[in-house]
C-alpha positions in Angstrom: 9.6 -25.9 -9.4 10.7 -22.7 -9.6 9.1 -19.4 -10.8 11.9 -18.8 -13.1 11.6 -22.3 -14.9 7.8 -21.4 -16.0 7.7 -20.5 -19.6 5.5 -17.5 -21.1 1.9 -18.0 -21.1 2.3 -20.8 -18.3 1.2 -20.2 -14.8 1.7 -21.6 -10.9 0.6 -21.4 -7.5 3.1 -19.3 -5.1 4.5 -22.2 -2.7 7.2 -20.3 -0.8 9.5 -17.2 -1.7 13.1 -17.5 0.1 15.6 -15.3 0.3 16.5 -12.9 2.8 16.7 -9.2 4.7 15.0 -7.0 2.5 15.1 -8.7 -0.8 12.7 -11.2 0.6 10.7 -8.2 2.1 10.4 -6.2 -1.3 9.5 -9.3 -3.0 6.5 -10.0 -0.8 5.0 -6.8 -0.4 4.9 -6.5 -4.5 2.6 -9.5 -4.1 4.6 -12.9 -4.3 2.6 -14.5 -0.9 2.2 -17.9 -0.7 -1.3 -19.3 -2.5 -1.4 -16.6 -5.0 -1.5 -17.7 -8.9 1.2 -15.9 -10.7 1.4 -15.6 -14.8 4.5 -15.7 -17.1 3.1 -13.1 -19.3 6.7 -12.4 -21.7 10.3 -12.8 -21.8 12.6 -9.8 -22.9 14.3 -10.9 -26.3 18.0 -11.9 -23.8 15.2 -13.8 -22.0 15.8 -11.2 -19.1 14.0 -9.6 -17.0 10.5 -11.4 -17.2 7.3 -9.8 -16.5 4.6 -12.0 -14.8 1.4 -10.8 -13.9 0.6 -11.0 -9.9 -2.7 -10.0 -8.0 -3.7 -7.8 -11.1 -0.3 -5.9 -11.1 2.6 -6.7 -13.8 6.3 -7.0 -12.6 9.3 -7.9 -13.8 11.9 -9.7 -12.4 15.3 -11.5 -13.2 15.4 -14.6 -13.3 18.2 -15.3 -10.7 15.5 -13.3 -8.5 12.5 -15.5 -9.7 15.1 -18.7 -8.7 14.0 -17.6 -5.1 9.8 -18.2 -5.9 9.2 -21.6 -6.0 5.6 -22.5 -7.3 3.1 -25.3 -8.3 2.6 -25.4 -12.1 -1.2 -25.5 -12.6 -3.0 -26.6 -16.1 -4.6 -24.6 -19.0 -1.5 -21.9 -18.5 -1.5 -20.6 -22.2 -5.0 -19.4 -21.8 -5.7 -15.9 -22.7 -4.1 -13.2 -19.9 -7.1 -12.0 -19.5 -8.3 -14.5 -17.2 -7.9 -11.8 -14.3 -5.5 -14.1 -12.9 -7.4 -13.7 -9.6 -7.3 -10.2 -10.0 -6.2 -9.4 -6.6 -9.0 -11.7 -5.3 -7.5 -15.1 -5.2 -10.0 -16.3 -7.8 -9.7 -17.7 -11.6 -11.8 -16.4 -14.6 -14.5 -19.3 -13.7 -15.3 -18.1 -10.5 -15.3 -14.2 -11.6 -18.1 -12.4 -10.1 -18.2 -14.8 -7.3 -17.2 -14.2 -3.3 -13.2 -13.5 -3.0 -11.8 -16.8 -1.9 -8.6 -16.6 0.0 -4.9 -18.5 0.7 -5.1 -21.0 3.6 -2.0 -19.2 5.2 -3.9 -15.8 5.2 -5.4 -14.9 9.0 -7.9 -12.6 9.4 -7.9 -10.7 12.8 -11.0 -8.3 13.0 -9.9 -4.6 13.5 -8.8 -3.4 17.2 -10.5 0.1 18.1 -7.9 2.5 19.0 -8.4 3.9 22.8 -9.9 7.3 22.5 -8.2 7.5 26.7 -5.1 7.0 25.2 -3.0 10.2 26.4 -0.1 9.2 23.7 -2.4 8.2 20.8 -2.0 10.7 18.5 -5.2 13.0 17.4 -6.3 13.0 13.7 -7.6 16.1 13.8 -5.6 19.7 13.8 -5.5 21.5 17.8 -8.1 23.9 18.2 -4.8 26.4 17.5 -4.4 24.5 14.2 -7.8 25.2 13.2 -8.1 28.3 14.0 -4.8 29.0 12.3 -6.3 27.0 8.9 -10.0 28.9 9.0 -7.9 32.3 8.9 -5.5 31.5 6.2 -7.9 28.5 4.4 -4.8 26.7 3.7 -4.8 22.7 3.6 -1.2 20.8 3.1 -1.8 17.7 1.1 0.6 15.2 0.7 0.1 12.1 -2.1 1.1 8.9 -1.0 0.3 5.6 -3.4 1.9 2.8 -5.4 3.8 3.3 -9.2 1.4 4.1 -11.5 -1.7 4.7 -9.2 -2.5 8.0 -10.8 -0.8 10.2 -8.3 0.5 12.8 -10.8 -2.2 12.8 -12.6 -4.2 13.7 -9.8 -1.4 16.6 -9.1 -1.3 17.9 -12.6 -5.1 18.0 -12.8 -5.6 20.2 -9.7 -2.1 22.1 -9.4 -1.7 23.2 -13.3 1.3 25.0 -14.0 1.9 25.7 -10.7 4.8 23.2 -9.8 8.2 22.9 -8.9 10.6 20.3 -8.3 12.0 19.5 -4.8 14.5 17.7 -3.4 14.9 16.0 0.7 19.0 16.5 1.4 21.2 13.2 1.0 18.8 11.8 -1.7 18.2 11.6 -5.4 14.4 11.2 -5.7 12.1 14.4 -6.0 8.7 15.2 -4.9 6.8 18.2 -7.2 5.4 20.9 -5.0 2.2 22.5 -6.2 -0.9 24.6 -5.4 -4.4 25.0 -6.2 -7.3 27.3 -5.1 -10.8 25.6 -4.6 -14.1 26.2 -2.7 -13.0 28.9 -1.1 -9.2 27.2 0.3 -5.7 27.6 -0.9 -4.2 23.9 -1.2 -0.4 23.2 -0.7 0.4 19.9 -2.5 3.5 17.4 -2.6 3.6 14.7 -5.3 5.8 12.2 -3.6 7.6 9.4 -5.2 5.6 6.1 -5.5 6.0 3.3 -3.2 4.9 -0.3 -2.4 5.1 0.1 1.6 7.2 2.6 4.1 9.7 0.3 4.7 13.3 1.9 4.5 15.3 -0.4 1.8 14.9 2.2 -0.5 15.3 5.6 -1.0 11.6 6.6 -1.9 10.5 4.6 0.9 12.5 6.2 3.0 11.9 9.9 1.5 8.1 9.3 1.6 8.7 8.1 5.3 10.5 11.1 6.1 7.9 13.8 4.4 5.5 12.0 6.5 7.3 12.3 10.1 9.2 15.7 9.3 7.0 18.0 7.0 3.7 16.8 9.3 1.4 17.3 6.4 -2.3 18.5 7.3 -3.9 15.5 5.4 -3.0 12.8 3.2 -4.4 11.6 0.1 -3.8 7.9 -0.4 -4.4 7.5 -4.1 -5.5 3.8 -4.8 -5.4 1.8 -8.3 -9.1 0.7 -7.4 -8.1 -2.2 -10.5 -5.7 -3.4 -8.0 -7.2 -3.3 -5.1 -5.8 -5.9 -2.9 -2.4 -4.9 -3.9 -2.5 -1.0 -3.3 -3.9 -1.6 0.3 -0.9 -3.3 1.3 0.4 0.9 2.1 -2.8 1.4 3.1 -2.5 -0.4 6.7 1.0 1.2 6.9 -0.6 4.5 6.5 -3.0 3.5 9.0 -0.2 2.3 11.4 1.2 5.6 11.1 -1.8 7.3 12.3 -1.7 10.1 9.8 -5.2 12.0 9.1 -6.0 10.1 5.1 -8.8 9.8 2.8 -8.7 7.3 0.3 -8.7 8.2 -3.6 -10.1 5.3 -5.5 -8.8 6.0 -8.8 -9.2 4.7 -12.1 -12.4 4.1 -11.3 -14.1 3.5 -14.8 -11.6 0.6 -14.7 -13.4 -1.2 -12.3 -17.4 -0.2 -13.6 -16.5 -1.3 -17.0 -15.3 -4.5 -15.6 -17.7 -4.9 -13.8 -16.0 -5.0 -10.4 -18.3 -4.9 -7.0 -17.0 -2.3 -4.6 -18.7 -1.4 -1.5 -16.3 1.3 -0.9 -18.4 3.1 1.5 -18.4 0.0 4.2 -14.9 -0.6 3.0 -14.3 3.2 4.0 -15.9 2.1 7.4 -13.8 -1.0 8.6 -10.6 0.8 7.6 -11.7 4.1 9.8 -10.6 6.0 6.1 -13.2 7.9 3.9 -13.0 6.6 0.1 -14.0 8.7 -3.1 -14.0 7.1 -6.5 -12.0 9.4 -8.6 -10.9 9.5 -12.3 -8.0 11.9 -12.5 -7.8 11.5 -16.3 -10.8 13.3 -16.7 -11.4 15.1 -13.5 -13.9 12.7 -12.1 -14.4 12.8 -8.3 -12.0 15.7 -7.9 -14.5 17.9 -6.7 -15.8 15.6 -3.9 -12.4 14.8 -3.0 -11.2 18.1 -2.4 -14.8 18.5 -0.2 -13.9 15.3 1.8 -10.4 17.0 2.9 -12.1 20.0 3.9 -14.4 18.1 5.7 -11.6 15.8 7.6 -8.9 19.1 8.0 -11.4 21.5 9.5 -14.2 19.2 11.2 -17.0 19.8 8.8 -18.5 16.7 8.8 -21.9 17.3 7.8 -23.7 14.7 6.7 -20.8 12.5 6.2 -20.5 9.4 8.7 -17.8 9.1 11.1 -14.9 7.4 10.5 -13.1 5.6 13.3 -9.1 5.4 13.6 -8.8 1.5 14.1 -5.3 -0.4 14.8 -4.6 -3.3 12.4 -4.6 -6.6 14.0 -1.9 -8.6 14.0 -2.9 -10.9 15.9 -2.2 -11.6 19.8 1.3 -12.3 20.1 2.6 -9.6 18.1 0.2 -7.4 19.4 0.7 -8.2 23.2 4.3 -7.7 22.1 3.2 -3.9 20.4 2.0 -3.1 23.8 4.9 -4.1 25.6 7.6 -1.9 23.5 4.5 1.2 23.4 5.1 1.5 27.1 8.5 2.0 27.1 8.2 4.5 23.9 5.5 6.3 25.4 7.9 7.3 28.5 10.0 8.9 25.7 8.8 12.5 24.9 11.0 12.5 21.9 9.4 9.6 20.2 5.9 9.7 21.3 5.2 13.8 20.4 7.0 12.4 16.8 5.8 8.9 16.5 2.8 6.9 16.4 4.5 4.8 19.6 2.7 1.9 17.8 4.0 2.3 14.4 7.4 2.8 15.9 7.1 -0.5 17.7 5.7 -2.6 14.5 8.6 -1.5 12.9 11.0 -2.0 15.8 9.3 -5.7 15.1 9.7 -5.5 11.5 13.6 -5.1 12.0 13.5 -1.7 10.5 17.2 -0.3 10.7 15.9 3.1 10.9 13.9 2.5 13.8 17.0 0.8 15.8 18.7 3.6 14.9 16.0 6.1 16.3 15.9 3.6 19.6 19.3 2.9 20.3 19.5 6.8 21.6 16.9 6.2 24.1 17.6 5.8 27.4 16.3 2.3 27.7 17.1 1.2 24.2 18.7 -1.8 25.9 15.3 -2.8 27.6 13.3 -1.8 24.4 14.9 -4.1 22.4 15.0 -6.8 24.6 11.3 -6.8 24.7 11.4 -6.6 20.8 13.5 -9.6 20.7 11.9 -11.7 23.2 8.8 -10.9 21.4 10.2 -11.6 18.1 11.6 -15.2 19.5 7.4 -16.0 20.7 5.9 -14.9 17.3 8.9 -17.3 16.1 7.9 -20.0 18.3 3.8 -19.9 17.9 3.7 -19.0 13.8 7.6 -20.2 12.4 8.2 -17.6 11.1 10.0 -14.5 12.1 8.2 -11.1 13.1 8.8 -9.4 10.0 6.9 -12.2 7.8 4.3 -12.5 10.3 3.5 -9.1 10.1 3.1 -8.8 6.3 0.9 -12.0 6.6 -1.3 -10.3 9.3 -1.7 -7.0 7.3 -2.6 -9.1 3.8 -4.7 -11.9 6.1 -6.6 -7.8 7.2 -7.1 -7.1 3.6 -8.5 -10.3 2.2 -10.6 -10.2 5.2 -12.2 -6.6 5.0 -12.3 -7.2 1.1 -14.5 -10.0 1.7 -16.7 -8.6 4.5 -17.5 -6.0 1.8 -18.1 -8.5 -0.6 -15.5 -7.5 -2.9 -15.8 -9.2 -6.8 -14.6 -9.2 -10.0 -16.0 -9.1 -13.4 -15.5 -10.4 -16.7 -14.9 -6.7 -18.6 -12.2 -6.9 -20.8 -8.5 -6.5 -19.5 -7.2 -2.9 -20.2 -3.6 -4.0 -20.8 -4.8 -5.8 -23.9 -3.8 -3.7 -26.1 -0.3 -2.7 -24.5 0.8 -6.6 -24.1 0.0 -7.6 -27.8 2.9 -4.1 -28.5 5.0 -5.7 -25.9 5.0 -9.2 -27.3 5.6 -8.3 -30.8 7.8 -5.3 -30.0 9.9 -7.7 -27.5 9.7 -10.7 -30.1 13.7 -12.2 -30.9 13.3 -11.6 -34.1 11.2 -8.6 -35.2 12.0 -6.9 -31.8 15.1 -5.7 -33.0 14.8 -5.2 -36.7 12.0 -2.3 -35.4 14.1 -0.4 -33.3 17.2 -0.6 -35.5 
């Protein structure tokens, strides 16, 4: 059936999302993947949108977009939403606490070490001139990078104060707030920029955080993590890491997780990803500290005591990989691209049918050979898998993250659901009939 035809409270099993371009795209990378559960949780009072609750996250949709989800109905559907609905683990309230259990169509491919040799990987650290430059000056540019309603801005108006201002990038709408903030002994340049589910380029905060990224060449940059929804955030994550950019991880709303009673080995999670990880609560200023200490520590070399963390390459397996390797060759004989570019993030995305990587390719010199090799790998990835490169891709990076979560042996609790509170409003205040008669 489809996802549409579920009624509030009732609940099914993700079969298959159709569609196409990047409708289909968007829809998966906010969580809709085959074998998750996903929960009616309320109708608007025209019955449109709907917001259902999916791997811990709430989203709403319309219902000629849910027509595109179809799903198996499963029993006991009306049972209180605080069942966890797998809580971004893949399991049900019964099995809370227990070892993450994962969709069948979900492949995990161990991480692939990136080769230290490798003249056109980029480094994570500043040049010695960089350094140099930063221990005179003791200035750190930090850009924020997570998901809606991660906590990025409250992380920014913690640390920055009054001192803000609103930006704009030229030929788009969205802003990123600029700030600064003086601590331990270092001036701090921040950017707020506009939350996003992945660095794809169908929409324009994708495509503006995607730009700050490649153009402004921050010195470091703070993923900030829901820790609550922890599957879900590290979807940008792996993009992030495709990217190559120097990160540290901000687990935020972190009290979340201890009060319900969430296991988190964040420190070997930290590890496999080659990303440091500090729980944070930017409500109240926990973790700030130590997060500011980590950048300085990453930016300037200061390691300390702190373990070293490893740049790895996501793997997506061998096809798509061998394919990777193929189009890197021919990017890496491009100054242009590879001094810019990660050469392999260009190429996953070259794979991912990004437009704004044709774009970038098709001035090359052998764009005609690049993309052949794109397509020809696309056409194999087709062949071994069914499905095309782009889905194959976003099933590799989720198949990494269900993986890695369950090396760490990632679990839920059985604390009490934080949204309680705010859906009981929603259903009374979005009710037919006293919806209405309250707001007028």
């Amino acid at each position: 059936m489809k996802l549409s035809e579920l009624k509030t409270g009732e609940a099914g099993i993700i079969v298959k999302v159709s569609g196409h371009g990047g409708f289909r795209k968007r829809i998966i990378e906010m969580g809709f993947i085959s074998g998750k559960e996903v929960k009616v949780l309320l109708n608007a009072p025209l019955k449109d949108p709907v917001k259902y609750r999916i791997m811990g996250y709430e989203v709403s949709l319309r219902h000629n977009e849910a027509d595109l989800i179809e799903v198996q109905p499963i029993g006991n559907s009306l049972q209180d939403t605080t069942d966890n609905d797998s809580q971004d683990t893949g399991t049900n309230n019964d099995n809370a606490g227990k070892k993450t259990q994962y969709p069948t169509d979900s492949t995990y491919n161990p991480p692939l070490e990136a080769d230290p040799s490798d003249p056109y990987e980029p480094t994570l650290a500043p040049d010695e001139e960089e350094k140099r430059h930063n221990q005179q000056l003791h200035t750190i540019n930090v850009a924020l990078v997570g998901n809606p309603n991660c906590g990025k801005t409250s992380l920014f108006n913690f640390a920055s104060g009054a001192h803000e201002r609103v930006g704009n990038y030229s030929g788009v709408t969205v802003d990123a707030k600029y700030g600064y903030t003086d601590m331990m002994g270092y001036h701090f340049e921040l950017v707020d920029l506009p939350g996003t589910y992945s660095l794809s380029a169908y929409s324009p905060e994708e495509l503006y955080v995607r730009k700050q990224l490649v153009d402004k060449t921050p010195d470091i940059v703070v993923n900030v993590i829901d820790a609550s929804n922890l599957e879900r955030n590290l979807y940008l994550t792996t993009q992030l890491i495709d990217m190559n950019v120097p990160m540290v991880c901000a687990l935020n709303m972190y009290d979340e997780v201890e009060n319900r009673g969430d296991h988190i080995d964040y420190k070997k999670l930290g590890m496999l990803l080659g990303v440091p990880m500090v729980p944070t609560v930017f409500t109240s200023g926990r973790g700030v500290r130590e997060l500011f200490q980590t950048i300085i520590q990453n930016c300037e070399g200061k390691k300390g005591d702190a373990p070293l963390y490893r740049h790895i390459h996501i793997n997506h397996g061998h096809e798509i990989e061998n394919g990777i390797a193929e189009i890197q060759e021919h990017l890496n004989e491009e100054s242009d691209a590879s001094q810019k570019y990660s050469t392999r993030y260009l190429a996953i995305k070259l794979l991912e049918n990004d437009k704004e990587a044709e774009r970038l390719v098709k001035s090359f010199p052998d764009a005609t050979e690049i993309m052949q090799h794109r397509d020809e790998t696309a056409r194999r990835v087709k062949e071994e898998t069914g499905k095309d490169s782009e889905t194959a891709i976003m099933d590799a990076k989720y198949g990494f993250i269900h993986g890695a979560l369950q090396e760490v042996h990632y679990t839920t609790g059985k604390g009490k659901d934080a949204y309680d509170t705010t859906r009981t409003i929603d259903k009374i205040l979005t009710n037919k009939y006293l919806g209405f008669p309250l707001f007028f």
